[in-house]
C-alpha positions, -999 to 999 in steps of 0.1 A, spaced: -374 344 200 -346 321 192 -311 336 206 -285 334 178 -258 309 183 -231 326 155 -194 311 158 -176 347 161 -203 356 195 -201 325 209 -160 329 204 -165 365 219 -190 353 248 -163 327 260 -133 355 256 -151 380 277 -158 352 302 -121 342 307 -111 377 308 -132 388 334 -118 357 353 -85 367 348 -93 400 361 -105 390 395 -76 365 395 -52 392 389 -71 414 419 -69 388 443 -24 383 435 -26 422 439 -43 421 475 -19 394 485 10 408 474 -2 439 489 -7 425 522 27 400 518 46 436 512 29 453 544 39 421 562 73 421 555 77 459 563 62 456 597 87 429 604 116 448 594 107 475 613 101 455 644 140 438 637 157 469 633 142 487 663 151 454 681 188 444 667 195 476 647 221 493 667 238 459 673 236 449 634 251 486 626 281 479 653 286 447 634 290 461 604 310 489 611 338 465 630 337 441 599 343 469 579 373 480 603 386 447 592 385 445 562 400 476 561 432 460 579 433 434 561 434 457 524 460 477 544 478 446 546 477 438 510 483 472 499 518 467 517 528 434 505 520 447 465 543 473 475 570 450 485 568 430 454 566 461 431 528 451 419 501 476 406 478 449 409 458 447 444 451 417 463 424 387 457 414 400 491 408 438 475 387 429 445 362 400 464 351 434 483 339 451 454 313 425 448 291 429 478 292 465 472 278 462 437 250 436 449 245 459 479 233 490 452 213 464 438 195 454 468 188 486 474 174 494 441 156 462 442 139 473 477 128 506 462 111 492 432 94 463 460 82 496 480 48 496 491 20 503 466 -12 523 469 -37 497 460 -61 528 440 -31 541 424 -20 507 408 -56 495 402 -56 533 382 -25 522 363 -39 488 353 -68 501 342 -53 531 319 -28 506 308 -61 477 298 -77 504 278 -45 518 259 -37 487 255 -67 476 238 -66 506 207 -29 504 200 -17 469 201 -2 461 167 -25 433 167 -53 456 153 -39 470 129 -52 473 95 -22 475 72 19 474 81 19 516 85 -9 516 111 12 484 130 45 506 126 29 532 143 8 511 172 40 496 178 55 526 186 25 536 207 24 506 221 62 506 234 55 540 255 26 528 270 46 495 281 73 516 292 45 537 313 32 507 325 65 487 335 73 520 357 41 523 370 41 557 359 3 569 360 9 606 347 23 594 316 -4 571 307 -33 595 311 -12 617 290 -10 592 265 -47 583 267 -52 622 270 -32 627 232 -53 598 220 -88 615 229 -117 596 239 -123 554 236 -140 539 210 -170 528 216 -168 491 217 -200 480 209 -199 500 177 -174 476 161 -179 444 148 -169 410 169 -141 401 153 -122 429 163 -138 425 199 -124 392 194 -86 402 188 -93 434 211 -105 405 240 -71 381 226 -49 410 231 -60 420 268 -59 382 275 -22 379 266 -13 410 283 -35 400 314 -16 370 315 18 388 316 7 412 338 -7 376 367 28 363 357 49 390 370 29 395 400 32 353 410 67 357 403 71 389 432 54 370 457 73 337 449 107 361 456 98 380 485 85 345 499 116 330 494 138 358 507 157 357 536 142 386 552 106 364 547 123 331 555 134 346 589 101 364 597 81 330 591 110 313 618 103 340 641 64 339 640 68 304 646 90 307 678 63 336 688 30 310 686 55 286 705 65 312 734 99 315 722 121 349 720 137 341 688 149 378 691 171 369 720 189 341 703 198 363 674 207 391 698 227 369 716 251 355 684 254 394 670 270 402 705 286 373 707 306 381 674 309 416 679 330 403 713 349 378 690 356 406 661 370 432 687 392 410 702 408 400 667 411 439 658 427 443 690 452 412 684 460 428 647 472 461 662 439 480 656 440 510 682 415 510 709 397 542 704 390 532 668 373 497 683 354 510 715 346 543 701 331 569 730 
């Protein structure tokens, strides 16, 4: 029997092909992001059981300082009868406000289940594939999928599983794709390509940062100095104490009192 060669299945057969390629693409990014993310966390846990304490002594004599020197500020405003605080008082606010954000930043790089996000792809694929606004028949049903479609991308974005079953649980059961003809599988398979797409673009663009950050840079420079036989722990232990030793003689030459430097 002579297999039929139709444009639209042939346009389908190669659409399901590259999808299914981009799903194993997107699989693999998710494993090594996975693993680049457990990586990272065992390093930081090793450096802050190693250089914590020092790193926290550090901080809390920098802080010390610039406490003295906003003191210091505070009393020449005074002198020249400005509101206004120092150049000195507003440069400290920054780092504050980028510290939050770092912090915010970590929590949404935590650690992910590998079930639970492949769960959350998968909802999101299958919503995704009856509500784009793509498939609509006429502009009331794409009003309406768009509106859908935006909670299921906020779901998504947030990685909030709960709230896509419940929107696949208020849209009942999945059509049944081979019921329909195949040009909507067509723009069904265009759709999930796009968003696939989106979806491998975002998770490139994770690793790339966490690569690049200076938490990564540092764990690659002290792997390095491991293979070699190197400490590189020591030498970093060795500057932190060398500039805690600097910072609490400057406190003591500003006046700072003792106790509030070598604290019992």
């Amino acid at each position: 029997m002579k297999k039929l060669t139709y444009p639209a299945l042939e346009e389908l057969e190669a659409l399901r092909k590259k999808v299914s390629r981009r799903r194993e693409y997107l699989e693999l990014l998710e494993f090594e992001l996975f693993n680049t993310r457990n990586s990272l966390q065992d390093f930081t846990e090793a450096y802050s059981a190693r250089l914590g304490d020092l790193e926290k002594e550090l901080n809390r004599l920098e802080g010390i300082l610039e406490m003295k020197f906003e003191e210091e500020d505070q009393i020449r405003d005074e002198i020249k009868g400005e509101q206004a605080k120092g150049w000195r008082y507003h440069a400290t606010q920054g780092p504050k406000s980028s510290e939050k954000e770092e912090v915010e930043e970590k929590k949404k790089q935590r650690n992910k289940d590998p079930e639970y996000e492949k769960k959350v792809r998968e909802l999101f694929r299958n919503l995704a594939k009856r509500f784009h606004p793509d498939l609509a028949n006429h502009e009331d049903d794409r009003a309406e999928r768009a509106r859908v479609m935006a909670e299921i991308n906020q779901a998504y974005t947030e990685r909030d599983l709960a709230a896509l079953e419940k929107l696949a649980k208020e849209a009942g059961e999945q059509q049944n794709t081979n019921a329909i003809g195949p040009h909507a599988q067509i723009m069904r398979n265009k759709v999930e390509l796009r968003n696939l797409d989106g979806m491998i673009f975002d998770v490139e663009h994770t690793i790339r940062e966490i690569d690049l950050s200076p938490a990564m840079q540092l764990r690659n420079d002290l792997h390095f100095e491991k293979e070699a036989g190197r400490d590189y722990f020591e030498d970093i232990e060795s500057n932190i104490k060398e500039r805690i030793n600097e910072l609490s003689d400057h406190l003591l030459e500003l006046g700072v009192a003792q106790e509030l430097i070598f604290p019992e």
